[in-house]
C-alpha positions as CSV (number, residue, x, y, z in Angstrom):
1,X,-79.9,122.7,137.6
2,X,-76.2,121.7,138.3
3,X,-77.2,121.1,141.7
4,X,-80.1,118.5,140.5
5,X,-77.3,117.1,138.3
6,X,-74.7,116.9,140.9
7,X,-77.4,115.1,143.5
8,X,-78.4,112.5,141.3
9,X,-75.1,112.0,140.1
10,X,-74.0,111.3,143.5
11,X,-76.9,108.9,144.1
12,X,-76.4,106.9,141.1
13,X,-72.6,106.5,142.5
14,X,-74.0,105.6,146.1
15,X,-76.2,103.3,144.7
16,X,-73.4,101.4,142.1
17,X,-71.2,101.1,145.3
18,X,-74.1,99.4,147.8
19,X,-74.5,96.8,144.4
20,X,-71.2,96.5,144.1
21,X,-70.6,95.8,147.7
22,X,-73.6,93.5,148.2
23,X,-72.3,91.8,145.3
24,X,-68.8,91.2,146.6
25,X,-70.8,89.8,149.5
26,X,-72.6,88.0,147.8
27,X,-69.4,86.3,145.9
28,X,-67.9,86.1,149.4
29,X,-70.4,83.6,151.2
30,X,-70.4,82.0,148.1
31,X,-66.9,80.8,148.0
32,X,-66.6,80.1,151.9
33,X,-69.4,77.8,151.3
34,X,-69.1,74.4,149.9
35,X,-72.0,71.9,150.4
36,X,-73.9,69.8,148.1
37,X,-76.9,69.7,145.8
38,X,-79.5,67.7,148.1
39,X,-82.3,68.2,144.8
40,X,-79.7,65.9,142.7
41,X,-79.8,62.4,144.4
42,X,-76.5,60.4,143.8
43,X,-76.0,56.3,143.1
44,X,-74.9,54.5,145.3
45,X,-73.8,50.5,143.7
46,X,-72.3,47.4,145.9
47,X,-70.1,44.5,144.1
48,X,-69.0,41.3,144.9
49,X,-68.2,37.7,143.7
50,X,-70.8,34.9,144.9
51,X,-70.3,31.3,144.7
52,X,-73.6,31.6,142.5
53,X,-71.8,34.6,140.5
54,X,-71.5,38.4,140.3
55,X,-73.7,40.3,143.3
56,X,-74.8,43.8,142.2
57,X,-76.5,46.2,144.5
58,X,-77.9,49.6,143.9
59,X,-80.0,52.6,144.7
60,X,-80.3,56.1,144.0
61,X,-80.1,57.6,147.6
62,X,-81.4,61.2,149.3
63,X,-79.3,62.9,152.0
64,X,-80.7,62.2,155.7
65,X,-79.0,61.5,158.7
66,X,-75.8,58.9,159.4
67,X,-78.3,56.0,160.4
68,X,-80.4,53.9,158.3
69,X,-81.0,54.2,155.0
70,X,-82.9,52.1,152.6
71,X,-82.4,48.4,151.3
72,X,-80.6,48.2,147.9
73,X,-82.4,45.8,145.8
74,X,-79.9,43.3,143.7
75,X,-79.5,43.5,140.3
76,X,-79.9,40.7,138.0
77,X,-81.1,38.0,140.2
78,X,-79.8,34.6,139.4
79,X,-82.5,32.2,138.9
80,X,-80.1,29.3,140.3
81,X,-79.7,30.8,143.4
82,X,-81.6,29.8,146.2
83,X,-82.0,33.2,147.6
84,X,-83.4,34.6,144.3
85,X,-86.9,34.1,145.1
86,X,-86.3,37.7,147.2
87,X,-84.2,40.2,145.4
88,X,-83.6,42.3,148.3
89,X,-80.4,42.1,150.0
90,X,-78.9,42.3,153.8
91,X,-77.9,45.9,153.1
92,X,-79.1,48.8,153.9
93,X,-77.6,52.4,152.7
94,X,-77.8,55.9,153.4
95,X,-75.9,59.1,152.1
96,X,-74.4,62.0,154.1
97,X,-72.6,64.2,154.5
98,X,-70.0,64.6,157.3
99,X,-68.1,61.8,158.7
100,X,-65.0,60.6,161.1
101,X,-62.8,63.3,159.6
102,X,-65.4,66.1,161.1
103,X,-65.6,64.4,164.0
104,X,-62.7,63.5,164.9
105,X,-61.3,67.2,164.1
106,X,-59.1,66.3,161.3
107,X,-61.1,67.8,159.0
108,X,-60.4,70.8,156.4
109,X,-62.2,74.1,157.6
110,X,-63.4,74.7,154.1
111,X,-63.9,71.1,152.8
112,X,-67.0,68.5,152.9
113,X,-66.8,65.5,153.2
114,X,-69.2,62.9,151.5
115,X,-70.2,59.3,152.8
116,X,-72.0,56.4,152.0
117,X,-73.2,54.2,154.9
118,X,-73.8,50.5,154.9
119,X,-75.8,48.6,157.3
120,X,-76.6,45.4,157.9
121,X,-80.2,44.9,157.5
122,X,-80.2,41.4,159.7
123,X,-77.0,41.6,162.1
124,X,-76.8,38.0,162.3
125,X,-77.1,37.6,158.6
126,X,-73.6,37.9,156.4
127,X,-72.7,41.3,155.0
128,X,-72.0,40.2,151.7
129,X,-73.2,36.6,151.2
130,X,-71.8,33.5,150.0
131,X,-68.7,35.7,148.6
132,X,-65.7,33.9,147.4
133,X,-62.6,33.5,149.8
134,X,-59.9,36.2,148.7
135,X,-62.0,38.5,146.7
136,X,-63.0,42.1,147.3
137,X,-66.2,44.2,147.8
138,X,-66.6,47.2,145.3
139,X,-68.6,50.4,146.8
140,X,-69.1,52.9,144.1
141,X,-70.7,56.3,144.5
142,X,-71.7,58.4,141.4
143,X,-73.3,61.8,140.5
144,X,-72.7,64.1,143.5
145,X,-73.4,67.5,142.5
146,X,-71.8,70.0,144.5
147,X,-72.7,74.2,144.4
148,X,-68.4,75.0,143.5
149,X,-65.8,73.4,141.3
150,X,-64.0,71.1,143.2
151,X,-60.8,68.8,143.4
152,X,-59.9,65.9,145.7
153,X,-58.2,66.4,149.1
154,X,-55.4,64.0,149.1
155,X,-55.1,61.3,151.7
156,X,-58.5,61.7,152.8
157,X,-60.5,58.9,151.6
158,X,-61.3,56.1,154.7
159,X,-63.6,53.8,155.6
160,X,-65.2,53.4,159.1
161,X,-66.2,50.1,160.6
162,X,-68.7,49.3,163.5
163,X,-68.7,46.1,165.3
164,X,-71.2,44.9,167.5
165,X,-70.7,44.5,171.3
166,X,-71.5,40.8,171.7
167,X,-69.0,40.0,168.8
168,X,-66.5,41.7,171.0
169,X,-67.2,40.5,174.4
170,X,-67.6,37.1,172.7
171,X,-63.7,37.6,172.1
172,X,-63.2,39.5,175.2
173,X,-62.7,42.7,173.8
174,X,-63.5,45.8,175.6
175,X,-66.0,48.1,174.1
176,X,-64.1,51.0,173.1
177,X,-62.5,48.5,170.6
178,X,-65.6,49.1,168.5
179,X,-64.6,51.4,165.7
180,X,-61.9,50.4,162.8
181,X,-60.3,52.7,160.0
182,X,-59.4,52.1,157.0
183,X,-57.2,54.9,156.2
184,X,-55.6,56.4,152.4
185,X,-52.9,58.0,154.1
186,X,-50.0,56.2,155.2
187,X,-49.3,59.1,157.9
188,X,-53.0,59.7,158.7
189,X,-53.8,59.8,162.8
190,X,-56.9,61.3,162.4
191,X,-56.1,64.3,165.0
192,X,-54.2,61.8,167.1
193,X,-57.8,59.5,167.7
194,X,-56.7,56.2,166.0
195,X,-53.3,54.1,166.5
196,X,-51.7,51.5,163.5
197,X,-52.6,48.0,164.2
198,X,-54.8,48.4,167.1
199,X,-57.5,50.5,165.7
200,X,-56.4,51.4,162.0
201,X,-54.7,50.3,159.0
202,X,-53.0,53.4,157.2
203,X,-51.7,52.7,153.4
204,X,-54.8,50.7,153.1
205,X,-55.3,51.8,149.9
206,X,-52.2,51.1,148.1
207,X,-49.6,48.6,148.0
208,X,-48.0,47.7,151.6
209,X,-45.7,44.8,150.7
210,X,-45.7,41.1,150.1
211,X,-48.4,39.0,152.2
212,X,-50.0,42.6,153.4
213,X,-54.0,42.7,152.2
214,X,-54.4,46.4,150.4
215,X,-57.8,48.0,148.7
216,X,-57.7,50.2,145.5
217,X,-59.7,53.6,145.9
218,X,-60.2,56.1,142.8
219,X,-61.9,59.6,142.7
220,X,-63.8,60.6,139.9
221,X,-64.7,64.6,139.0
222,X,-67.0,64.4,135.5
223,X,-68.8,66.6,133.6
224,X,-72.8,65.2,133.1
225,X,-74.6,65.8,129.5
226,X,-75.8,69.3,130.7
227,X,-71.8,70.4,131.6
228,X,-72.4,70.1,135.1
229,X,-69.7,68.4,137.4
230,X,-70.4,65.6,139.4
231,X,-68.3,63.7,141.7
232,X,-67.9,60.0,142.6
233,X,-65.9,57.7,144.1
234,X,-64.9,53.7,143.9
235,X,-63.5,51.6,147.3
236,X,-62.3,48.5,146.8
237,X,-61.6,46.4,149.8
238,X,-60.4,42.7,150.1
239,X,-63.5,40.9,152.1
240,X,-60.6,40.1,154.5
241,X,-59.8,43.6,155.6
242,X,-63.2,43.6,157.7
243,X,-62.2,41.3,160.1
244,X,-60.9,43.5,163.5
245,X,-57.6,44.1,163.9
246,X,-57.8,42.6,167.1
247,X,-59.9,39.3,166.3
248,X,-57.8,36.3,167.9
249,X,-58.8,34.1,165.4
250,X,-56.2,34.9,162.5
251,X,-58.0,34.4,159.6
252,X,-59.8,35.8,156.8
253,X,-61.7,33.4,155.4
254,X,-65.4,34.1,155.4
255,X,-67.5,32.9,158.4
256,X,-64.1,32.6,160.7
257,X,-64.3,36.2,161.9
258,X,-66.9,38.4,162.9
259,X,-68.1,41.6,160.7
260,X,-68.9,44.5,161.4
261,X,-72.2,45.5,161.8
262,X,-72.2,48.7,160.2
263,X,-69.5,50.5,157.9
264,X,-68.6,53.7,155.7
265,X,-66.7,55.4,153.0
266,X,-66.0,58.8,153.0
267,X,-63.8,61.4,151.0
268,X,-63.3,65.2,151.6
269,X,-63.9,67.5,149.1
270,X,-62.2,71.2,148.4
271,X,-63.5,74.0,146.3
272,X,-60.4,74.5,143.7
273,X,-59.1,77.8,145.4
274,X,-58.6,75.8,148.9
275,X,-54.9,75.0,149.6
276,X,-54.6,71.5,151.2
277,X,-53.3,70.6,154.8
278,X,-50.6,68.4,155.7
279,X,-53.0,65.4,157.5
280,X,-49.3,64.1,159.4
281,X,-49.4,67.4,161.3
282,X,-52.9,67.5,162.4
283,X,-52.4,67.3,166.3
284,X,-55.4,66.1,168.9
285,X,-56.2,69.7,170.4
286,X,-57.9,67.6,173.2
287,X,-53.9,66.2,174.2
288,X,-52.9,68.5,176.9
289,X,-56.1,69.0,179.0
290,X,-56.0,64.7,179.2
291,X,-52.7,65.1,180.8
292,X,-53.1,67.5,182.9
293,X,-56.6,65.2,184.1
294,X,-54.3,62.3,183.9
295,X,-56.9,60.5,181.5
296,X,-55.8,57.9,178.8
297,X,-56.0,59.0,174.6
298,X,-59.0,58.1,173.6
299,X,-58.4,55.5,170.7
300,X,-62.0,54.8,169.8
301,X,-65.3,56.2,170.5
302,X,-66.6,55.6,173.7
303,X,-69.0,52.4,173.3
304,X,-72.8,52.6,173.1
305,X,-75.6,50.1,173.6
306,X,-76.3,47.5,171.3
307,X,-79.6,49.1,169.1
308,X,-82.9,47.5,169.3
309,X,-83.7,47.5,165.7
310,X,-81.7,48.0,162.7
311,X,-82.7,52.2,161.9
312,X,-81.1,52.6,165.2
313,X,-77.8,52.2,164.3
314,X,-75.8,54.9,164.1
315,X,-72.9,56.5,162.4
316,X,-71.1,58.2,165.2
């Protein structure tokens, strides 16, 4: 009889420490995982100032790929305008996840990062049209549900921008000049990839001094009705930080610089027990086998064909 006792005894045990452990496992790939709620679609809403009035954009937006998207329909049409007959716009969106900071290696090895992607639906149509000279464009993102508590990564919010190839042979600039940044951080390199004033414009987000253009970005973490946290963010950029940094034409009024064809906003994200990284001292791990080939830093990414139609652009 002891012995029975003493067997199941030691089963029960056995058993309590395979739960145990399978839970700790369990709790384990939990926590290394971070990645978002594809069910819960987010918002995604564009701004600007016509000469007709306020322009609003919006859609509600699935995850898919960095190319694409679907055209946001415009919100309260004006009847005087001469473009209301169609309420579509010249925009199309898409969400994703991932973005330059992944691919460019600068990432956080526990973070992910969210974007929103604009295209333009017509490329030799304006981005945002008829807007007013010295006003901004407003991209706003709302109700990103991720599966952990989060908080912000510091310095991590950018915005990407794609120009075509004929705008820049039209100006005779080389195709790797392509890609733009935006960038939060004043000390940001992105690994080493992009250099101030030939490819990017760190600080772009706060004040850089009298006469220097500067967007506004904000990151919201909110609780829904049900409890349940949801993240968004707001860029705001002055229309004439999307002319290219290397545009010979020094202006930013609108129609005296070319646009780019395609652009994003991104953030990175951090579960709440994640410790930040210091993005000055993120180094290019590719550095040392370029100079021992002798091969220049790459500044931009390495220039593709022009796309045949518009779902063939893509975010890379």
């Amino acid at each position: 009889m002891q012995r029975t006792v003493v067997y199941w005894t030691l089963i029960l045990f056995m058993t309590s420490v395979s739960a145990s452990f399978a839970q700790s496992e369990s709790d384990n790939l939990r926590r290394s995982l971070l990645v978002a709620q594809q069910e819960v679609e987010p918002t995604v809403t564009i701004r600007w100032l016509s000469k007709t009035g306020p322009r609003v954009l919006k859609g509600t937006l699935p995850y898919g790929p960095p190319m694409g998207g679907e055209v946001l329909n415009r919100v309260e049409v004006d009847s005087e305008d001469a473009e209301s007959t169609d309420a579509s716009s010249n925009i199309r969106a898409y969400m994703a996840l991932g973005g330059s900071r992944v691919d460019t290696g600068a990432g956080h090895p526990k973070g992910v990062v969210v974007r929103v992607g604009l295209t333009k639906v017509d490329s030799a149509r304006p981005f945002f049209a008829k807007i007013v000279p010295g006003t901004s464009v407003v991209i706003e993102l709302e109700g990103v549900a991720l599966t952990q508590p989060v908080k912000f990564h510091e310095g991590t919010a950018l915005m990407h921008m794609k120009y075509a190839i004929g705008d820049l042979e039209a100006c005779s600039l080389p195709g790797t000049a392509r890609n733009q940044y935006l960038l939060s951080h004043p000390d940001d390199t992105l690994a080493g990839r992009v250099t101030e004033g030939l490819n990017a414009t760190r600080g772009a987000f706060e004040d850089r001094g009298a006469g220097m253009l500067h967007g506004d970005f904000r990151i919201n973490i909110n609780e829904n009705e049900d409890g349940a946290e949801r993240v968004g963010f707001r860029f705001e950029v002055p229309y004439g930080m999307f002319r290219h940094l290397q545009d010979p034409w020094d202006s930013v009024l609108p129609g005296t610089f070319f646009e780019p064809i395609h652009l994003h906003a991104e953030v990175e994200m951090l579960p709440l027990w994640a410790t930040p990284i210091d993005l000055s001292q993120i180094v290019d791990t590719e550095a040392e086998v370029r100079n021992e080939t002798n091969e220049p830093r790459r500044l931009n990414e390495e220039a593709v064909d022009e796309p045949t139609t518009d779902s063939e652009i893509k975010d890379d």
